[in-house]
N, C-alpha and C positions, 0 to 999 in steps of 0.2 A: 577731172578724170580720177578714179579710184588708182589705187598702188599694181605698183606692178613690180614684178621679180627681174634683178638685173642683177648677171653675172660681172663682179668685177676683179680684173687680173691687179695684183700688187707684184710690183719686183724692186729690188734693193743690189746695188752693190760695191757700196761707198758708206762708210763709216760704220756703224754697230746696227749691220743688216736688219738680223732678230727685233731689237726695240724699236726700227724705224719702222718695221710691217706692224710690231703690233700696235705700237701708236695712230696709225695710219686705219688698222682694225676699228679701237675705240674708237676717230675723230669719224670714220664713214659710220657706222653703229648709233655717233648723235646728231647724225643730219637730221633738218627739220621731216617730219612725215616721213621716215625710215626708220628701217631695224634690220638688225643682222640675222640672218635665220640662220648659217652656216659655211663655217669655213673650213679649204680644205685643209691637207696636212702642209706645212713648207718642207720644200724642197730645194735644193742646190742644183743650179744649171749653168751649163757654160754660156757664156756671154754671145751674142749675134751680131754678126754684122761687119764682123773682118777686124775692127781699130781694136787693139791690144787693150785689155783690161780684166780686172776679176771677175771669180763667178757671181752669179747672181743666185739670189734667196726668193723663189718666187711661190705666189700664193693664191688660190681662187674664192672669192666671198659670192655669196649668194645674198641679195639686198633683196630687201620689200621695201621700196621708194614710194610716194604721193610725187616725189619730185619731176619735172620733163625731163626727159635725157640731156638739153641741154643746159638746163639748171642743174642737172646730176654732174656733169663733165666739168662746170665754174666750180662745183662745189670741192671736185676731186683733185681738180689743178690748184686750187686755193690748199688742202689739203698736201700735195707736192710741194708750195711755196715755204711753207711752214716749215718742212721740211728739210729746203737749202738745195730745193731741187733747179738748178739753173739749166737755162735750154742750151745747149754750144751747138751740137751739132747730132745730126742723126744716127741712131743707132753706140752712141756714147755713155760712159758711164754716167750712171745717176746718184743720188740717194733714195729716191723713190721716184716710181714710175704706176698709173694707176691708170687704167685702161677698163673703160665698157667694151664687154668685150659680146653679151648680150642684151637686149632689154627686151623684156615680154617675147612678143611675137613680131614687134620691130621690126622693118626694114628703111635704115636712114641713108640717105644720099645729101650730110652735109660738108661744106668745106673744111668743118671743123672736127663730125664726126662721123664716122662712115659704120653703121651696125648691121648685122654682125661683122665682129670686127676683121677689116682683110685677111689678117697673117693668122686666125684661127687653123685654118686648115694646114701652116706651115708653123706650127708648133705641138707639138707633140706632150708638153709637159701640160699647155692647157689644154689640149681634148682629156690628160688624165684628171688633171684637176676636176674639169667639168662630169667627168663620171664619176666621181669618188664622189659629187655632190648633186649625184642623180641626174643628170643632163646629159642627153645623148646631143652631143653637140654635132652630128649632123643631121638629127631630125629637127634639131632647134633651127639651122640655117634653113632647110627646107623649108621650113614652116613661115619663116620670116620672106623665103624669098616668094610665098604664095599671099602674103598679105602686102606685095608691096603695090 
């Protein structure tokens, strides 16, 4: 299958925020059969999910992958690893956190990855992201939910 455009959300809010998205930038930029076509502005957000911890630096990249989505998601968590991204528990601080948030026209129902992604619609910081990088992220869900 040829490339496909896959929106992905980065956040940070454990150690030196800034270098861990942009590292995280570069290391998705030299995945095999991908390339970065653009990313949005970062921003500062409060943290989700009730457990006490700092804000978060989050940020939306627009990919053009050869990759499958779920060769895209090993490649993004591998990419997390690197990082010092440990799993403890849900909704917990990270150092980096990297979420498909769409791919193509995509609709997945897997255990591992569910696109587009559920809490799109209860985040507000990625609907701006995703228009700041031309995506109306609810004609993209629509769309995704008509090819499923």
């Amino acid at each position: 299958m040829g490339a496909e455009r896959a929106a992905v959300a980065l956040g940070s809010n454990l150690g030196d925020r800034a270098a861990i998205l942009a590292r995280a930038r570069d290391a998705i930029a030299r995945l095999p059969g991908s390339r970065l076509l653009a990313a949005s502005a970062v921003e500062e957000t409060a943290p989700l999910g009730g457990i006490p911890q700092g804000p978060y630096l989050n940020q939306m990249l627009l990919v053009e992958t050869a990759l499958e989505p779920l060769e895209l998601l090993d490649a993004l968590l591998a990419i997390e690893r690197v990082e010092g991204r440990v799993r403890r528990e849900r909704w917990g601080p990270r150092t980096l956190d990297c979420d498909i948030v769409l791919y193509g026209d995509r609709r997945i129902q897997e255990r591992d990855l569910v696109v587009p992604h559920a809490e799109l619609p209860n985040r507000d910081f990625w609907q701006r992201e995703l228009r700041e990088l031309g995506i109306e992220w609810r004609k993209a869900v629509a769309s995704a939910r008509g090819a499923a």
